[in-house]
mmCIF file of the N, C-alpha and C atoms, coordinates in Angstrom:
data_MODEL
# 
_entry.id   MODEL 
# 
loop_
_atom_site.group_PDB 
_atom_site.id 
_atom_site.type_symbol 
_atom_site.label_atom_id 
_atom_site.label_alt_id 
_atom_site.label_comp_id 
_atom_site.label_asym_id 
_atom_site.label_entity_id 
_atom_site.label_seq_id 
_atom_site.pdbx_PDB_ins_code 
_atom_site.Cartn_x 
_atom_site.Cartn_y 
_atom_site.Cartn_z 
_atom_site.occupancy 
_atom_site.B_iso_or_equiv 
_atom_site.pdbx_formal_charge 
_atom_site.auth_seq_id 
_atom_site.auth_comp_id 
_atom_site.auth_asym_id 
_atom_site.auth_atom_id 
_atom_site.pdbx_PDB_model_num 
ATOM 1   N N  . UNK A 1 1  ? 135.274 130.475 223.475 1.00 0.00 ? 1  UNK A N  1 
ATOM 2   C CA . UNK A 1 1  ? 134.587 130.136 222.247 1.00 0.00 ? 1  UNK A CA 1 
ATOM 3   C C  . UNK A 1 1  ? 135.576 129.470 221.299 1.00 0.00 ? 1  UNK A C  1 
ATOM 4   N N  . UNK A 1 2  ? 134.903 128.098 220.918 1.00 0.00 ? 2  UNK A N  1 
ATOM 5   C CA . UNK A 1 2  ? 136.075 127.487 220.094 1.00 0.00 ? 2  UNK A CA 1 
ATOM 6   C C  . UNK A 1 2  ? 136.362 127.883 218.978 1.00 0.00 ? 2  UNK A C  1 
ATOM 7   N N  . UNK A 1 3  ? 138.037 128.166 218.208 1.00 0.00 ? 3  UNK A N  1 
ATOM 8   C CA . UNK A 1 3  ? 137.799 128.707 216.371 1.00 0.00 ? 3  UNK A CA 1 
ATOM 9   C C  . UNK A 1 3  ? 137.248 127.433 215.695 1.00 0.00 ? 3  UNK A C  1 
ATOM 10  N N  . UNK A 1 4  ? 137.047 128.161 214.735 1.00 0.00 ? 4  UNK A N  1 
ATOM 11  C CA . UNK A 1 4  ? 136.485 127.740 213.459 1.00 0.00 ? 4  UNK A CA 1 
ATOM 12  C C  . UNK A 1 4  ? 137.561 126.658 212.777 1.00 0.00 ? 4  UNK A C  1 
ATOM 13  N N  . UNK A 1 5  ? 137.116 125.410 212.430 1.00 0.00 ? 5  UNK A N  1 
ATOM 14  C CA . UNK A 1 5  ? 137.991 124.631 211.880 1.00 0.00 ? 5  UNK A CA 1 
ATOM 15  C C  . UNK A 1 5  ? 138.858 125.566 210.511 1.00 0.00 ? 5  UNK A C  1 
ATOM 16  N N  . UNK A 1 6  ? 140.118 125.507 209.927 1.00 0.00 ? 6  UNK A N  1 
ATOM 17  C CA . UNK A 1 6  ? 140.613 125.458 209.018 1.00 0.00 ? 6  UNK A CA 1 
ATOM 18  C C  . UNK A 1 6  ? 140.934 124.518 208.085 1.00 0.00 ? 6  UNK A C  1 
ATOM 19  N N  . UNK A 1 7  ? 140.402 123.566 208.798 1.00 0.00 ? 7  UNK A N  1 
ATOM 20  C CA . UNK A 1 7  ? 140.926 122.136 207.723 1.00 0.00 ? 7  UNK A CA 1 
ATOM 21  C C  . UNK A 1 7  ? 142.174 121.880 207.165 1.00 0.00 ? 7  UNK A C  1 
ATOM 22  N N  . UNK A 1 8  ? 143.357 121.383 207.665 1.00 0.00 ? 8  UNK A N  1 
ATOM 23  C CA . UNK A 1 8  ? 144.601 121.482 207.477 1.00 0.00 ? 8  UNK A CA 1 
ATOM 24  C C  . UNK A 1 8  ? 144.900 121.734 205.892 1.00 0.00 ? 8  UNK A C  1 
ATOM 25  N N  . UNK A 1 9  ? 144.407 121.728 204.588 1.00 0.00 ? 9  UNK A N  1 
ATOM 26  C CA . UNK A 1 9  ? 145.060 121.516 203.504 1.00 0.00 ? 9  UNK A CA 1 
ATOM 27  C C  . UNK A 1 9  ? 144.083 123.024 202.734 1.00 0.00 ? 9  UNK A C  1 
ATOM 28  N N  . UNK A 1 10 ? 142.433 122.679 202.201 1.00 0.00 ? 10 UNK A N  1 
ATOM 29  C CA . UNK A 1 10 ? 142.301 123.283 201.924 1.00 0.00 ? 10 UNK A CA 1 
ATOM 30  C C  . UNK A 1 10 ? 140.822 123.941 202.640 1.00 0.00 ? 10 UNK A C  1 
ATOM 31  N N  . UNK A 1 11 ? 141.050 124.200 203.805 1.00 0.00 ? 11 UNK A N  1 
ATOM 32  C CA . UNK A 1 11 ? 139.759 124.357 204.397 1.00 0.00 ? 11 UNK A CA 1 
ATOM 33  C C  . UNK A 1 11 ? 138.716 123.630 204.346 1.00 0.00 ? 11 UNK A C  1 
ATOM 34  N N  . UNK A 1 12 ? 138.686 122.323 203.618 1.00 0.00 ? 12 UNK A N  1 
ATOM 35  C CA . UNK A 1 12 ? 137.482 121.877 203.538 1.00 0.00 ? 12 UNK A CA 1 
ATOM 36  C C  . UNK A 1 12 ? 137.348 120.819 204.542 1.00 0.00 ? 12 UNK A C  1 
ATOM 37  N N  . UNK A 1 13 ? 138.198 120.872 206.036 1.00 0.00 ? 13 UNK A N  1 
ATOM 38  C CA . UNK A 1 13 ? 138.255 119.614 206.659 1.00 0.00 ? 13 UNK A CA 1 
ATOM 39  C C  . UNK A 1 13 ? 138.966 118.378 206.206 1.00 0.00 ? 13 UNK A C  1 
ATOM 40  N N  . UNK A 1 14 ? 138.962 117.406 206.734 1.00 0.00 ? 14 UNK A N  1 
ATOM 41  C CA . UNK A 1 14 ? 139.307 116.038 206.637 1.00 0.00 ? 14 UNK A CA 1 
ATOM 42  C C  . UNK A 1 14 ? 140.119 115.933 207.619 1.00 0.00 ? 14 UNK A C  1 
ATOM 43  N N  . UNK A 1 15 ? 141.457 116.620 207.625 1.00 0.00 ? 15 UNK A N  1 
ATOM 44  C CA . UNK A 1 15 ? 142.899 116.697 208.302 1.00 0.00 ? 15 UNK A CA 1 
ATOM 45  C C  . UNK A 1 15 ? 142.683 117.591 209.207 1.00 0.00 ? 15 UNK A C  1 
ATOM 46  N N  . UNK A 1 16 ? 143.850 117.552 210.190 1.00 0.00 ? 16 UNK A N  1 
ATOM 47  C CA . UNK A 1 16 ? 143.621 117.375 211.604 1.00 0.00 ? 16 UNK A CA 1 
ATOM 48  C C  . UNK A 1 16 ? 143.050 119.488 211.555 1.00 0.00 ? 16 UNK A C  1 
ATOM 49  N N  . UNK A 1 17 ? 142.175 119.721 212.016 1.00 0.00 ? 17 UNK A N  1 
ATOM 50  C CA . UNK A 1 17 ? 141.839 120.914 212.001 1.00 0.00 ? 17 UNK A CA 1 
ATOM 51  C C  . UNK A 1 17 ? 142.753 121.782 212.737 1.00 0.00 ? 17 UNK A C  1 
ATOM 52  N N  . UNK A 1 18 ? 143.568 121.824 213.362 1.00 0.00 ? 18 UNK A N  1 
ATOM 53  C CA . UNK A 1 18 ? 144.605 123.076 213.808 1.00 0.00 ? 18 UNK A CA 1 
ATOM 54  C C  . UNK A 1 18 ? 145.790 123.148 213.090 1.00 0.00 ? 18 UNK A C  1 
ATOM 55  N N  . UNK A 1 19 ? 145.655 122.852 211.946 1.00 0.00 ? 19 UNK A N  1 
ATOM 56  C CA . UNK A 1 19 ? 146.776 123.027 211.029 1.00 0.00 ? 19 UNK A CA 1 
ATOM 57  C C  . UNK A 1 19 ? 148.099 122.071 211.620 1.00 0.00 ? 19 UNK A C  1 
ATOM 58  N N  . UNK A 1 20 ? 148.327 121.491 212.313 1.00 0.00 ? 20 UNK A N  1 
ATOM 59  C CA . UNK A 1 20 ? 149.157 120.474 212.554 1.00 0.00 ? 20 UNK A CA 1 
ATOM 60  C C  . UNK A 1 20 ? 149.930 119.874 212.094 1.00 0.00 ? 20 UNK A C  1 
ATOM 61  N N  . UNK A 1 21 ? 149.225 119.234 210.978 1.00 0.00 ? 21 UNK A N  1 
ATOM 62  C CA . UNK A 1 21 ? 149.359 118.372 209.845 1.00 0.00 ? 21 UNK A CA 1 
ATOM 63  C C  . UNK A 1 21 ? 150.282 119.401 209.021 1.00 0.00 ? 21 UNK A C  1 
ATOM 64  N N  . UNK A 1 22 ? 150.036 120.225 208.506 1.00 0.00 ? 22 UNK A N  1 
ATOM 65  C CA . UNK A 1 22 ? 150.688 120.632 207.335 1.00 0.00 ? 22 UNK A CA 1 
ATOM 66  C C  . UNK A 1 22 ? 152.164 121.455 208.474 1.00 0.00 ? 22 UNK A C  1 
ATOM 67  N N  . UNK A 1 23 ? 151.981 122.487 209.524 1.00 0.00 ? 23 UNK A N  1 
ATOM 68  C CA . UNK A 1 23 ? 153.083 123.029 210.133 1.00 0.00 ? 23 UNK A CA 1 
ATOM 69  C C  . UNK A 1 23 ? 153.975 121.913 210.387 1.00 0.00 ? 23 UNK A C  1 
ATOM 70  N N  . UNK A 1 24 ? 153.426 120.360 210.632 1.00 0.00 ? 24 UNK A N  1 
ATOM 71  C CA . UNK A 1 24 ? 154.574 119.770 210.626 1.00 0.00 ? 24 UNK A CA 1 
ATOM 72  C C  . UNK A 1 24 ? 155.181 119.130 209.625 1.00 0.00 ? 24 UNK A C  1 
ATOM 73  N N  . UNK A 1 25 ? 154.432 119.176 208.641 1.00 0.00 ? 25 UNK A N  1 
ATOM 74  C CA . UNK A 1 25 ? 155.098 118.636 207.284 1.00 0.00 ? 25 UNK A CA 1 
ATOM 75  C C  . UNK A 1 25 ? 156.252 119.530 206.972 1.00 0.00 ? 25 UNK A C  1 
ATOM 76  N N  . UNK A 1 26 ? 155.661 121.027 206.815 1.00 0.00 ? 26 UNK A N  1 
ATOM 77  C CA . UNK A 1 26 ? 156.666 122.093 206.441 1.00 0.00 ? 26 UNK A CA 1 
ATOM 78  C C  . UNK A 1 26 ? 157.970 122.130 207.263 1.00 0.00 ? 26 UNK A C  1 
ATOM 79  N N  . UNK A 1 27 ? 158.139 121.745 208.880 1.00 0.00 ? 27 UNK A N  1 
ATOM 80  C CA . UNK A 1 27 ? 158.950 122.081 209.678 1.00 0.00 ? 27 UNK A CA 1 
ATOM 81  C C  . UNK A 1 27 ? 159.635 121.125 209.332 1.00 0.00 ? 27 UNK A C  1 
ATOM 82  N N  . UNK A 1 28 ? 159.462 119.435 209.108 1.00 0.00 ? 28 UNK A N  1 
ATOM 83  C CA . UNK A 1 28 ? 160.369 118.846 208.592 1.00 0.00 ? 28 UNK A CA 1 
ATOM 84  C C  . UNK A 1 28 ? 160.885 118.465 207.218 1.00 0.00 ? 28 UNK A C  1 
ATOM 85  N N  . UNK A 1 29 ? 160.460 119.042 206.541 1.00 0.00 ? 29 UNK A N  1 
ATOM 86  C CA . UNK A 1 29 ? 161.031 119.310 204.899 1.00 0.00 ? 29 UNK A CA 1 
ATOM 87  C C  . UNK A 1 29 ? 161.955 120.428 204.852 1.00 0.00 ? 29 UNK A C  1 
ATOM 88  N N  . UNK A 1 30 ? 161.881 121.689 205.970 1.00 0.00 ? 30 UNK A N  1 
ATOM 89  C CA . UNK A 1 30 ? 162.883 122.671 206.228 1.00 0.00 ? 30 UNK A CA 1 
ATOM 90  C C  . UNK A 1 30 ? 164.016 122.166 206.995 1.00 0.00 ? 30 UNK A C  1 
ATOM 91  N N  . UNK A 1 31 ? 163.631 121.121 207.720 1.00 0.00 ? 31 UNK A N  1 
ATOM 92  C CA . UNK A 1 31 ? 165.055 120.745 208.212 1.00 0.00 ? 31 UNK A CA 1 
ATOM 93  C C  . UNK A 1 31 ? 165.534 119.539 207.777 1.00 0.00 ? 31 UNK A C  1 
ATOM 94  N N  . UNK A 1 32 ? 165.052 118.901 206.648 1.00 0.00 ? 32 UNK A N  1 
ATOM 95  C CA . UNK A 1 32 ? 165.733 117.960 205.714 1.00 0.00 ? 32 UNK A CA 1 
ATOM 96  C C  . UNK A 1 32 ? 166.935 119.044 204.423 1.00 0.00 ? 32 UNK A C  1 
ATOM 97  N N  . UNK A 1 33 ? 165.968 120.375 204.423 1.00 0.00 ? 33 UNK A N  1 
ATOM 98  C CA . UNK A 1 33 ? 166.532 120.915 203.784 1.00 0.00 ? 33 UNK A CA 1 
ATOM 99  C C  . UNK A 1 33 ? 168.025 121.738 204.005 1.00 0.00 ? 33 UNK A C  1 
ATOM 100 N N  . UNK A 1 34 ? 167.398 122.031 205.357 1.00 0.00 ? 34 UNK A N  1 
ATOM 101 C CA . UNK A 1 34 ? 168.947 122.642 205.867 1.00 0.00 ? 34 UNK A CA 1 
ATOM 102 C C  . UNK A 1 34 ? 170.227 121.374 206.286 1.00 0.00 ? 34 UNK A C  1 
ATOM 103 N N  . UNK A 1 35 ? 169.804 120.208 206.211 1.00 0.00 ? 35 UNK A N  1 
ATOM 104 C CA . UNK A 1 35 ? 170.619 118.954 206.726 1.00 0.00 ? 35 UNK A CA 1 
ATOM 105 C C  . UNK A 1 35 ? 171.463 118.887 205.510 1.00 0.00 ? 35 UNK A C  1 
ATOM 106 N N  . UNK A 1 36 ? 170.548 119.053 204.982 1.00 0.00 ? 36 UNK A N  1 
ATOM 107 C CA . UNK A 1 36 ? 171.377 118.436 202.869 1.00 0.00 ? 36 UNK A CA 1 
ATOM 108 C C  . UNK A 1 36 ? 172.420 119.473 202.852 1.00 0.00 ? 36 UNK A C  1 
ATOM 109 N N  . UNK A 1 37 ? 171.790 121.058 203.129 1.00 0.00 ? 37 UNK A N  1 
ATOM 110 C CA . UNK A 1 37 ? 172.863 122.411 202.562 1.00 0.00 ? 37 UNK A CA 1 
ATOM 111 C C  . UNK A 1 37 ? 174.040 122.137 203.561 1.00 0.00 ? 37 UNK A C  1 
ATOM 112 N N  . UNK A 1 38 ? 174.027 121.232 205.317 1.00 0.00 ? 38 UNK A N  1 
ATOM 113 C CA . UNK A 1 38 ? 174.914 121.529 205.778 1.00 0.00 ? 38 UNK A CA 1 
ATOM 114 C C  . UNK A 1 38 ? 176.149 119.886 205.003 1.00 0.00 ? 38 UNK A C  1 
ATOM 115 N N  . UNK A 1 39 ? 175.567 119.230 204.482 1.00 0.00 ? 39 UNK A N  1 
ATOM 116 C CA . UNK A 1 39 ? 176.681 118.244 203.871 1.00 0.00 ? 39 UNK A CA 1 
ATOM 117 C C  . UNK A 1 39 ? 175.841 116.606 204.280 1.00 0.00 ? 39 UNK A C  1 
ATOM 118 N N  . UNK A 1 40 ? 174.451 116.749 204.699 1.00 0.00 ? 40 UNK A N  1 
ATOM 119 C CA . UNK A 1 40 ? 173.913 115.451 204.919 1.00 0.00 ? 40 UNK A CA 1 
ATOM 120 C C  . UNK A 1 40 ? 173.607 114.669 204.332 1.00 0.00 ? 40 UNK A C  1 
ATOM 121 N N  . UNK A 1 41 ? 173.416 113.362 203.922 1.00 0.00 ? 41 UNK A N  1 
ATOM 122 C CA . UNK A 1 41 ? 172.721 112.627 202.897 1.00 0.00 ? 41 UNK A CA 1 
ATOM 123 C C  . UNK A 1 41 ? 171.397 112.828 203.012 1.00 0.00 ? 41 UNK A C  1 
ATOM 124 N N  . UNK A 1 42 ? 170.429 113.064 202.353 1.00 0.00 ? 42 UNK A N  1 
ATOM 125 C CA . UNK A 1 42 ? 168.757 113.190 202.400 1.00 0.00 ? 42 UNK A CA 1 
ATOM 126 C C  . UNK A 1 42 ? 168.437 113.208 200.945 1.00 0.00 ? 42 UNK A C  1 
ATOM 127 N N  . UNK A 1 43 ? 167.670 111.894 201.142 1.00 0.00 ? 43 UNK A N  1 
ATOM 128 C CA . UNK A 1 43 ? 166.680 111.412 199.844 1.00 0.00 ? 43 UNK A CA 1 
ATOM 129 C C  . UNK A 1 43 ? 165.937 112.656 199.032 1.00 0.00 ? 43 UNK A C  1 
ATOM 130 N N  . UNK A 1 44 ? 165.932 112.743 198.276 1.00 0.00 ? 44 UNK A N  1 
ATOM 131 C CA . UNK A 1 44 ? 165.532 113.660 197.055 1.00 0.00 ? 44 UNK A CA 1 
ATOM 132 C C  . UNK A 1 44 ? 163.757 113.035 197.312 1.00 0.00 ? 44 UNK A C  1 
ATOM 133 N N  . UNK A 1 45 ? 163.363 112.011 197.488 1.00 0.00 ? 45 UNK A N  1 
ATOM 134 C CA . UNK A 1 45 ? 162.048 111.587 197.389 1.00 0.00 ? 45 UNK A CA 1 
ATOM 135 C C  . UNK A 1 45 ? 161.715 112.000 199.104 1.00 0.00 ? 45 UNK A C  1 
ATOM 136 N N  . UNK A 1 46 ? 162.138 112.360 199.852 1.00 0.00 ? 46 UNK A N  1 
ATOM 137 C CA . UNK A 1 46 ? 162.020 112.224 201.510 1.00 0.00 ? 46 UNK A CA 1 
ATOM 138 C C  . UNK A 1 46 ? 161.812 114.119 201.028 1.00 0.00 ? 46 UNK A C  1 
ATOM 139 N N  . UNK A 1 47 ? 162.689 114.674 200.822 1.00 0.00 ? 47 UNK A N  1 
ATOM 140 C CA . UNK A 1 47 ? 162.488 116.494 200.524 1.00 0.00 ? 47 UNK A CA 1 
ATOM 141 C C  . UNK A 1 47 ? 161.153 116.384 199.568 1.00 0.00 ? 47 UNK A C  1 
ATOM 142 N N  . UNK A 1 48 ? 160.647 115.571 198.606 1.00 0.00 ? 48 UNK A N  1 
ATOM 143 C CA . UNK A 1 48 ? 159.738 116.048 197.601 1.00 0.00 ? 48 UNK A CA 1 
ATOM 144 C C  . UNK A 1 48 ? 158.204 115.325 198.032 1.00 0.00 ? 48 UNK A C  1 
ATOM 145 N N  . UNK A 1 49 ? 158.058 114.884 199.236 1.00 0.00 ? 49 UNK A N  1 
ATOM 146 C CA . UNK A 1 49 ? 156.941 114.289 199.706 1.00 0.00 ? 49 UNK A CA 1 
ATOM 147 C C  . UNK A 1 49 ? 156.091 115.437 200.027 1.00 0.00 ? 49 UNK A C  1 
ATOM 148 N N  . UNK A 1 50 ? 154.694 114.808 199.585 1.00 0.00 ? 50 UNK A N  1 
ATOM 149 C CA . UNK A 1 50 ? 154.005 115.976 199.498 1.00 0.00 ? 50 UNK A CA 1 
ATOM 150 C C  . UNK A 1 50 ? 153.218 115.509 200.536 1.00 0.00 ? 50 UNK A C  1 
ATOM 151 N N  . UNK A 1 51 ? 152.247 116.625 200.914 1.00 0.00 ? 51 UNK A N  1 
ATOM 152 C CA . UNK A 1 51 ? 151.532 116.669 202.328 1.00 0.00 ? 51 UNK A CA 1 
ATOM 153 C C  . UNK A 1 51 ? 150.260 115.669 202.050 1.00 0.00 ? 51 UNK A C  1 
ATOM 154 N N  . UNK A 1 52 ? 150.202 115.130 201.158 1.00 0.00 ? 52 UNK A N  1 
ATOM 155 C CA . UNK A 1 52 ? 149.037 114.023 201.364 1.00 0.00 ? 52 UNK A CA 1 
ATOM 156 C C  . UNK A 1 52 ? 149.774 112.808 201.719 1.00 0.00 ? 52 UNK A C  1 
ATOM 157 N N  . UNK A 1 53 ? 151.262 113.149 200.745 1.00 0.00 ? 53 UNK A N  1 
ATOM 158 C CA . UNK A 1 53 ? 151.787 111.687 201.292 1.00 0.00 ? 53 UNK A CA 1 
ATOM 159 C C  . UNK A 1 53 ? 152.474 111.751 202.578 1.00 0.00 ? 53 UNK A C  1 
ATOM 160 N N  . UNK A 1 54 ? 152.574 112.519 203.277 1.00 0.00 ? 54 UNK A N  1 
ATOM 161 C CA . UNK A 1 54 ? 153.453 112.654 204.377 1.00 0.00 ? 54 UNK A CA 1 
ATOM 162 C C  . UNK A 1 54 ? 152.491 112.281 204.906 1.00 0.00 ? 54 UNK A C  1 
ATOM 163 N N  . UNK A 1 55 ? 150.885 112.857 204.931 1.00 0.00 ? 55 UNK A N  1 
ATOM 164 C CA . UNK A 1 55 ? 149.804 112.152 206.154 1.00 0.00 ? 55 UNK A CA 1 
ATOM 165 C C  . UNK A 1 55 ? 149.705 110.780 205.732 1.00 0.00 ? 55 UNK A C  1 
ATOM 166 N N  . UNK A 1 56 ? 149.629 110.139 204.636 1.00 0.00 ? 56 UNK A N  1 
ATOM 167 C CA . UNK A 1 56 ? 149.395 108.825 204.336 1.00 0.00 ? 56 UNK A CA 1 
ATOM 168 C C  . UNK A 1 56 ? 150.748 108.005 205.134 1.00 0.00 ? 56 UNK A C  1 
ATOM 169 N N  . UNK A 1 57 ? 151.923 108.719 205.444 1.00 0.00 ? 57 UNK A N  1 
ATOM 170 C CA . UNK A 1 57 ? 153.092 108.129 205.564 1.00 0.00 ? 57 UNK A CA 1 
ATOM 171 C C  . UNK A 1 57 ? 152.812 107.934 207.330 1.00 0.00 ? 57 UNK A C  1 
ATOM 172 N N  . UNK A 1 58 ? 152.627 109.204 208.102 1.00 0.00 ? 58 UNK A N  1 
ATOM 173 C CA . UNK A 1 58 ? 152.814 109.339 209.229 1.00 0.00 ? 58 UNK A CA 1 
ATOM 174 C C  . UNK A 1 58 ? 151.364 110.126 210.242 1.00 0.00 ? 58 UNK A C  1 
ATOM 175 N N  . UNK A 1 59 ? 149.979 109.987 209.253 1.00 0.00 ? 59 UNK A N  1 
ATOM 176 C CA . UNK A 1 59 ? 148.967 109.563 210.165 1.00 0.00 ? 59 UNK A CA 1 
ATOM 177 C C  . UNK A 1 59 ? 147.933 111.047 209.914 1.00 0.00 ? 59 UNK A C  1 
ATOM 178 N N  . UNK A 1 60 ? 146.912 111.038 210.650 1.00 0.00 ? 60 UNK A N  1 
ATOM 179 C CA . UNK A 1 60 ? 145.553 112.416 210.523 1.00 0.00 ? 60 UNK A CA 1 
ATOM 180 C C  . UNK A 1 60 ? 145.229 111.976 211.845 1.00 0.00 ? 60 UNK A C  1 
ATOM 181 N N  . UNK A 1 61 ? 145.379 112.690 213.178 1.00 0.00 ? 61 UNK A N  1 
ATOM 182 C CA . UNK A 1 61 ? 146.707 113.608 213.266 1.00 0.00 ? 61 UNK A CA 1 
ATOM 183 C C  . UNK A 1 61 ? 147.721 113.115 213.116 1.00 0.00 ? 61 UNK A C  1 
ATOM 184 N N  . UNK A 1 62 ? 149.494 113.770 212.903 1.00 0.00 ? 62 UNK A N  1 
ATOM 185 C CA . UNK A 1 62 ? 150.698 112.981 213.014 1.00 0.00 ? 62 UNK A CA 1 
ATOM 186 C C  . UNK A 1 62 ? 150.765 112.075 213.903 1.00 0.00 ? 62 UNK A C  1 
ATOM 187 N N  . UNK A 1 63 ? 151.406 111.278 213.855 1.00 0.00 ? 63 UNK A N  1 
ATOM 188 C CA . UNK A 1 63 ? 151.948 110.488 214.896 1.00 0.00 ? 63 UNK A CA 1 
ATOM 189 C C  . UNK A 1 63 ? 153.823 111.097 214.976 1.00 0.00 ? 63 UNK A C  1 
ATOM 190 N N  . UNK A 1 64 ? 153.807 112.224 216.475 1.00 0.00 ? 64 UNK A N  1 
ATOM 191 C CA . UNK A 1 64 ? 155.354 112.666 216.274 1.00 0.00 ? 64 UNK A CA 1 
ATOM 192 C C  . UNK A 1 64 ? 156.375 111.329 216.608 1.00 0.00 ? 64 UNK A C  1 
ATOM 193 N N  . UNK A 1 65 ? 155.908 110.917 217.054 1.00 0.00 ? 65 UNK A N  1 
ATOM 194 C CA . UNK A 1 65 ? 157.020 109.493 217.446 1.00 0.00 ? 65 UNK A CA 1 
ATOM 195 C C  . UNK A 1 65 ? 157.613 108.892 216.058 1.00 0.00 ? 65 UNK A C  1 
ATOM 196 N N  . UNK A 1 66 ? 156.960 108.969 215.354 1.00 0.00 ? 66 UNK A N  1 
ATOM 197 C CA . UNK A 1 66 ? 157.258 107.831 213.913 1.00 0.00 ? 66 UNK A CA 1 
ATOM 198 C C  . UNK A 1 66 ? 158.260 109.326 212.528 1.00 0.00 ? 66 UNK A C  1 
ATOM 199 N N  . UNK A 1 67 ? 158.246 110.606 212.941 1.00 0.00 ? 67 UNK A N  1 
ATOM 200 C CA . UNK A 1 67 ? 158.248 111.444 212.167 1.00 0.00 ? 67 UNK A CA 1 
ATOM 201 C C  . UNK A 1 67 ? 160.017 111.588 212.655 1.00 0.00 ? 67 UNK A C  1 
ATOM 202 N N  . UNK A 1 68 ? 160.807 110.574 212.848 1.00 0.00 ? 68 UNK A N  1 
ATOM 203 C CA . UNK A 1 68 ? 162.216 110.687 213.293 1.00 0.00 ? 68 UNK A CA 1 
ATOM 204 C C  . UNK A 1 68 ? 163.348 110.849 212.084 1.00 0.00 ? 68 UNK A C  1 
ATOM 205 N N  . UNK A 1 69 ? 164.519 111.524 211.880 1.00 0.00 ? 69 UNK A N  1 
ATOM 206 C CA . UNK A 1 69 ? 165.368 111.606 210.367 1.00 0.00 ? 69 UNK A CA 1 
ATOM 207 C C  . UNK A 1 69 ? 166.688 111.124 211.082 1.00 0.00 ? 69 UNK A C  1 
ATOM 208 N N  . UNK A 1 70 ? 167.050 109.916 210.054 1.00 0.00 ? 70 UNK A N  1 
ATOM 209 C CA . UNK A 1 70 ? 168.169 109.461 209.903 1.00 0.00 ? 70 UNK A CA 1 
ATOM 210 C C  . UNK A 1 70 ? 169.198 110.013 208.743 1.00 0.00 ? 70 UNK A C  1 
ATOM 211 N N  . UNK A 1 71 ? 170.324 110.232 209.133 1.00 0.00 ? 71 UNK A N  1 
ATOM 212 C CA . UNK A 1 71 ? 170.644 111.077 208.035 1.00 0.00 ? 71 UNK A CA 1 
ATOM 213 C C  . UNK A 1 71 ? 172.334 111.408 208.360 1.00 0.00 ? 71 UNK A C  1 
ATOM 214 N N  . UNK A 1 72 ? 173.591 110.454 207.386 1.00 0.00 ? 72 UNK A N  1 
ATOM 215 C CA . UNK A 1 72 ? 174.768 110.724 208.000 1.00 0.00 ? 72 UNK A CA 1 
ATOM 216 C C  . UNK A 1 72 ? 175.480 111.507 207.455 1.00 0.00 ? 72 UNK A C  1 
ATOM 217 N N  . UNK A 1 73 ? 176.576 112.541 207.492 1.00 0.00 ? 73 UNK A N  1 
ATOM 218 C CA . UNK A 1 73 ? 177.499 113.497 206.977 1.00 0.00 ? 73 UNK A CA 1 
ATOM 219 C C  . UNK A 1 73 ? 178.136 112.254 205.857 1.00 0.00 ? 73 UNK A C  1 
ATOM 220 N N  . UNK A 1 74 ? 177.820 113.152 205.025 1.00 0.00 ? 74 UNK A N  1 
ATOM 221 C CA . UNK A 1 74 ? 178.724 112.600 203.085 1.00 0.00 ? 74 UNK A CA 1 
ATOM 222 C C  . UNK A 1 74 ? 180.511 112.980 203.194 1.00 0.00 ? 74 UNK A C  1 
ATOM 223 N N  . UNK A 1 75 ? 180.669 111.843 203.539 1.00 0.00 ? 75 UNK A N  1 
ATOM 224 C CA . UNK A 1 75 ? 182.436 111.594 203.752 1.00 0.00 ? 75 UNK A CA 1 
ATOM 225 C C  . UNK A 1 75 ? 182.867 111.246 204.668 1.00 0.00 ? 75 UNK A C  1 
ATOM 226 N N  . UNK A 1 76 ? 181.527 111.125 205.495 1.00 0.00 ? 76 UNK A N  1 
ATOM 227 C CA . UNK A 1 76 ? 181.947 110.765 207.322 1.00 0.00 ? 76 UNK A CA 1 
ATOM 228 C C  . UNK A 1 76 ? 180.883 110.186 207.763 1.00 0.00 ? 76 UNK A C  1 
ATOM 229 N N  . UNK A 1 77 ? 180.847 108.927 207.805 1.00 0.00 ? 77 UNK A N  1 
ATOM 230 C CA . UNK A 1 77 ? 179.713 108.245 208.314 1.00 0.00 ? 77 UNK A CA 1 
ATOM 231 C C  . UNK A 1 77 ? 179.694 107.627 209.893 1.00 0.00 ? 77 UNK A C  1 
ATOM 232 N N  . UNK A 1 78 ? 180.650 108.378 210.147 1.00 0.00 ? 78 UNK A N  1 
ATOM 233 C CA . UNK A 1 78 ? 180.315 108.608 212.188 1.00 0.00 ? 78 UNK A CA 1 
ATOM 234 C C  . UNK A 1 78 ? 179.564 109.632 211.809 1.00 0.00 ? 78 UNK A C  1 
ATOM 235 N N  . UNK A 1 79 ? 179.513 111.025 211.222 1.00 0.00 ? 79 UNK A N  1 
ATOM 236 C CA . UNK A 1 79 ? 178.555 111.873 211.880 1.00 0.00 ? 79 UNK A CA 1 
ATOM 237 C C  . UNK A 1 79 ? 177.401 111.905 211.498 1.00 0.00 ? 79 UNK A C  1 
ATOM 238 N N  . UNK A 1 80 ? 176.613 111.282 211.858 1.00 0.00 ? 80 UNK A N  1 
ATOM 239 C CA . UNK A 1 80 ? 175.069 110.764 212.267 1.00 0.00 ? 80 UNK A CA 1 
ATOM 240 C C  . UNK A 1 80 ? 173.994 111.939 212.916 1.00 0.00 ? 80 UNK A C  1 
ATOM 241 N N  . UNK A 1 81 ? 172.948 112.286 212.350 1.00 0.00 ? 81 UNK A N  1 
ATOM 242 C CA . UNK A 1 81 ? 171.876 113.026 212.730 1.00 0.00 ? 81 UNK A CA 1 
ATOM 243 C C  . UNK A 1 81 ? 170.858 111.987 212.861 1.00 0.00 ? 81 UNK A C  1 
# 
């Protein structure tokens, strides 16, 4: 028996119904976040994107291919993420 949509944002539908959309917004704003605390460069506007603009940015459902972080160590620009 299939669940019940949740509607990724506020239950009311639109976005991708298995919550998708938003678990992957959150998973990569947590690891923009831990990139910055370990010494990375990451845009202040790239951490503060919000989940409408992240789907407007990268799709309903995501597209994971396009959801990639560039991002080099501050004082050392060989070390590249």
């Amino acid at each position: 028996r299939p669940k019940p949509s949740r509607g990724g944002i506020g239950g009311g539908g639109g976005m991708a119904s298995n919550g998708d959309n938003k678990r992957l917004f959150r998973v990569r704003r947590t690891v923009l976040q831990m990139l910055r605390d370990r010494g990375y460069t990451v845009k202040d506007e790239e951490i503060k994107l919000s989940l409408y603009e992240f789907v407007d940015r990268y799709g309903d459902p995501v597209r994971r291919d396009e959801i990639v972080i560039h991002c080099e160590k501050q004082g050392d620009p060989n070390d590249k993420v």
